[in-house]
Phi, psi and omega in degrees: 000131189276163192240117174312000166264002201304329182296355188258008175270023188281127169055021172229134164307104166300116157221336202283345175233164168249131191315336176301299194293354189278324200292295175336293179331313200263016182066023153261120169300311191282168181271000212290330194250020200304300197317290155347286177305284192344279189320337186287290206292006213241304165336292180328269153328335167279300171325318174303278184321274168325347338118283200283358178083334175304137151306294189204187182251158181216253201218358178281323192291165168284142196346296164316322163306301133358263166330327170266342180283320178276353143317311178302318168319316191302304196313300203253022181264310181294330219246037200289353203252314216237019249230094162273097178292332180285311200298275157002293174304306196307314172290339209271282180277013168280310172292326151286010173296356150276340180263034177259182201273114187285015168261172192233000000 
């Protein structure tokens, strides 16, 4: 079943969390919604990543960066029904407005 973020995973590589670590993050135990989260942390990260002007993310990036994969995560894991993905963006490059790539 497609997911309203799936356009932002076109041709990019997720790396920076790991589903264990995303499922820690939200405070989940069980495998049930494992499939679900993955697609969540994968979004996420593209989203960023897309944000940030990057092909994708790595282990390099910054503190901020961290914090906007997992914001974003927190967001569209709470928000799976009702999810104003342009709001989600605008904040996302309000924070990041120092680290992004200045071509266009």
């Amino acid at each position: 079943m497609s997911q309203p973020w799936d356009f932002f995973l076109a041709g990019r590589e997720a790396v920076m969390f790991s589903l264990d670590e995303a499922k820690k993050y939200l405070r989940v135990d069980s495998n049930d919604e494992d499939d679900i989260i993955q697609q969540e942390l994968d979004a996420a990260e593209s989203l960023v990543a897309s944000v940030l002007r990057k092909d994708s993310l790595g282990e390099d990036d910054s503190p901020i960066v961290t914090v906007a994969v997992l914001y974003s995560l927190a967001y569209i894991n709470e928000h799976r029904e009702e999810a104003d993905h342009h709001a989600l963006t605008i904040t996302l490059r309000n924070l990041l407005f120092g680290e992004r790539d200045p071509r266009f």
